[in-house]
C-alpha positions, 0 to 999 in steps of 0.5 A, a space after each residue: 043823148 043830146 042832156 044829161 041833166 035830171 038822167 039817172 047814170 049808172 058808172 060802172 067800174 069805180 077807177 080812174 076812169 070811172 072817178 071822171 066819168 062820174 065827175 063829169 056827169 055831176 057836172 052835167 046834172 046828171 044823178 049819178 050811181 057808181 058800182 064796182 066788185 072793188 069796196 075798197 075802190 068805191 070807199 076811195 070814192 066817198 072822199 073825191 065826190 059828193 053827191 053820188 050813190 056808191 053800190 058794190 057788186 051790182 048785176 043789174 042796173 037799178 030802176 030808171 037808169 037811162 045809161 050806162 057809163 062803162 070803164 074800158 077794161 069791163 067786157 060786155 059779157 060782165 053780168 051788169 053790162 049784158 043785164 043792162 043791154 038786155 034791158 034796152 039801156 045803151 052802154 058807153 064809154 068815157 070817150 063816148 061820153 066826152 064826145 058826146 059832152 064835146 059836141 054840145 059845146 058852141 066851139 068842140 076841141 079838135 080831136 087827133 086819135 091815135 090807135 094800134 096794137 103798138 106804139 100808140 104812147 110813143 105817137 100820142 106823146 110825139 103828136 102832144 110835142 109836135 103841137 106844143 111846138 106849133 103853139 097849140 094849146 093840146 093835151 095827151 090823153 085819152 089811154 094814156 093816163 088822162 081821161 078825156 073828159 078831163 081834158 075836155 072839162 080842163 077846156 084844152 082845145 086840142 086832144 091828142 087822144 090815143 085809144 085802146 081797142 076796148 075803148 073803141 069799142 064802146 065808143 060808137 060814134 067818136 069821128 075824129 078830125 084826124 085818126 092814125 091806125 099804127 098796125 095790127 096784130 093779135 092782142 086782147 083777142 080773149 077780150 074781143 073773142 077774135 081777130 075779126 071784131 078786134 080789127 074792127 075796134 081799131 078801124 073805128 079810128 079811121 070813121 072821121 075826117 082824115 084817116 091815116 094808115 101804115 102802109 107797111 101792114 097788109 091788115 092796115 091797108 085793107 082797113 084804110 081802103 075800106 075807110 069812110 073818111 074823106 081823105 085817106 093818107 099812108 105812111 111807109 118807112 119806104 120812099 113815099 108815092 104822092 099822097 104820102 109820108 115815108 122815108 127817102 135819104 135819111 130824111 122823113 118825108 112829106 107828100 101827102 100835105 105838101 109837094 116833097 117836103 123833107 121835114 126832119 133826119 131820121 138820125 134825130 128821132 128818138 126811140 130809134 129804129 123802124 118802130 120810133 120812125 114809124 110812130 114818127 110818120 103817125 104823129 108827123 101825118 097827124 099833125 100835118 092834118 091839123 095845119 102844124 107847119 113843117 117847122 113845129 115838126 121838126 121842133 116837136 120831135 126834137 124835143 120828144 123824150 120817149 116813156 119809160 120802159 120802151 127799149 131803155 138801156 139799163 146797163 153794159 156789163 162785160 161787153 154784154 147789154 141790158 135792155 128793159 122793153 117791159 112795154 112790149 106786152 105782146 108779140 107784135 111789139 117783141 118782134 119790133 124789139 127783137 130785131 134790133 139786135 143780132 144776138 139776145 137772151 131773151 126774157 119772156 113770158 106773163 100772160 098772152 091773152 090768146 095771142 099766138 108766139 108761132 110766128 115770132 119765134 119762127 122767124 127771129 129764133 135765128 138772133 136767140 143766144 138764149 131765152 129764159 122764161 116766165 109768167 102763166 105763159 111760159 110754157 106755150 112759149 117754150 114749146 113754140 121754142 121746142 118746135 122752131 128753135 130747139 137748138 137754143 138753151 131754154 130756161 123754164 122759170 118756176 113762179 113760185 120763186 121769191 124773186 122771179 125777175 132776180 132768178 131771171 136775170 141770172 140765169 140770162 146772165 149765165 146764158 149771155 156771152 160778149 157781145 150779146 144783149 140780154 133783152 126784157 120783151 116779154 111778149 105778153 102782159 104782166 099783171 099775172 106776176 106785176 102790178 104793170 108792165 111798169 112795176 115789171 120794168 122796174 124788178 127787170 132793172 133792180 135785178 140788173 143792178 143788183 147782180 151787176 153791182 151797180 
């Protein structure tokens, strides 16, 4: 697809997403029909654009639809995407969109994509400040709130764009200049329909100019080695080989774009711990690929304030600590949260999505004073905790509760003892109890306020 203009365009999923894609086709002159199960979404709709055709609940594409515009979350076994594939009509994303969009300009913005299990906010955020402070005109989006195609019709000249695992997936020929793989674990996997062709969405970040891995992964490596990109560069949180990004005296290091460069003390970056420093070397490598001098660097993560809910300390009650990282929402990210403390209460459960917890609990069930669960999942995670930890209180929370994260709090409350922390990772997702992992954080913080009087 070269024109979009005199197409008939079906957008399915009337959202966020699906308002800009819709958007963006009328700008295109393209005739633009939008569906969704949601009539409440579509009514929302009526009052944003003119012009467009809004269809509930449709299951098949109408007569003389050329593509499809999907929304992210909707899987390809939904009714009105296989309908449509079974009738030879190509289904896209967003993202593909704007990169097809993009590459009709004379003079396309560069794109720097960020993708991984976890930690792709932090890095995309990082990248957005390290650019601001080279002078860049750049913008974070993509995943992280902004659609692309926003910033590709706002005309920003560089997209800091961090990518989802479904987005990838519907987004077969984005090549970035820059794409950073940040690690890999099980997650969506129920989406996906396994590991495998998981992977394999994440890797479509690694198909461009410079392909940027975490060294300190097995699964990232592996895809790296089998990257089609030009040049390929690693990034470990251990002293850095030439060609590299790493760590070395305390100081981030950079010998992949120049001889031995340090560039800033880890002690300055913010989220602290292995996965800050990691996202540090991601958006650093990012960056550096771009031309960003070391000093823009060093600006740029200085200035960085890391989002809301990533490991925020909420209170100290009693020699005890509260801490909300309702944005660990699989088990990946719990493990990273875990180990940076020796003795928690830890508050668990939602939805897993296929994920397995065999292996985090197995292998952090030494720092647990105590867990309390909760959400549809909870039970899986207590049985994980029968089977590796069952010296450790378990508290299996009934959802029924008026106030689940009050009730949850309390009963961490009554597990911790001085000197331990009463830590938020749920390991799972939230929407089973919460509207998102934010809503989450927020009833995790109110409860602790609450109880603690503060």
């Amino acid at each position: 697809m070269t024109k979009l203009a005199g197409t008939k365009v079906l957008v399915a999923g009337a959202g966020v997403t699906g308002r800009s894609a819709a958007e963006a086709l009328l700008a295109a002159g393209a005739e633009v029909i939008v569906t969704d199960m949601s009539q409440e979404r579509l009514t929302a709709l009526e009052t944003m654009l003119e012009g467009v055709e809004l269809v509930p609940g449709l299951t098949q594409p109408p007569a003389g639809t050329s593509l499809v515009v999907t929304s992210p979350g909707w899987q390809p076994s939904s009714p009105l995407l296989a309908a449509s594939a079974a009738a030879g009509i190509e289904v896209i994303g967003e993202v593909e969109l704007a990169w097809r969009m993009a590459a009709e300009l004379a003079d396309p913005p560069v794109w720097l994509a960020v993708t991984g299990t976890n930690g792709k906010t932090t890095t995309v955020g990082m990248l957005e400040s390290i650019l601001h402070a080279a002078g860049a005109d750049a913008v974070a989006c993509g995943n992280v709130g902004l659609p692309v195609v926003d910033a590709l019709l706002a005309g920003r000249r560089v997209l800091a764009v961090e990518l989802s695992s479904f987005q990838l997936h519907w987004a077969p020929s984005v090549r970035p200049q820059a794409g950073a793989l940040l690690n890999l674990a099980e997650d969506h996997l129920d989406w996906h329909g396994g590991m495998e062709p998981y992977a394999q969405a994440k890797a479509q970040v690694l198909t461009g100019d410079v392909a940027i891995g975490w060294l300190d992964d097995d699964r990232v490596v592996d895809l790296l080695e089998d990257s089609p990109a030009r040049d390929r560069v690693g990034f470990t949180l251990h002293e850095p080989s030439a060609g590299q990004l790493g760590v070395r005296d305390g100081w981030l290091v950079d010998r992949a774009f120049a001889d031995d460069e340090p560039l800033i003390e880890v002690a300055k970056i913010r989220p602290a711990g292995p996965p800050g420093i990691a996202d540090a070397l991601a958006a650093t490598a990012l960056a550096r690929a771009y031309g960003v001098p070391s000093e823009a660097v060093r600006e740029g993560l200085e200035a960085f304030e890391p989002a809301a809910h990533r490991a925020v300390l909420v209170a100290i009650d009693g020699d005890v600590r509260y801490i909300n990282d309702s944005k660990a929402t699989n088990p990946h990210a719990a493990v990273a949260s875990l180990r940076a403390f020796d003795s928690v209460v830890w508050i668990a459960g939602g939805l897993l999505k296929g994920a397995s917890v065999e292996e985090l609990v197995r292998t952090e069930a030494h720092r647990l004073r105590g867990a309390v669960l909760i959400g549809q999942d909870r039970q899986v995670i207590a049985d994980a905790l029968a089977r590796h930890a069952p010296d450790v209180p378990v508290r299996v929370l009934d959802t029924g509760d008026d106030e689940p994260m009050t009730t949850a709090v309390r009963a961490a409350q009554d597990l911790a003892r001085p000197g331990d922390t009463v830590l938020l990772a749920p390991a799972a997702a939230s929407m089973d109890m919460f509207t998102d992992y934010a809503h989450r954080g927020q009833a995790f913080t109110a409860a602790v306020q609450e109880l603690i009087g503060r």
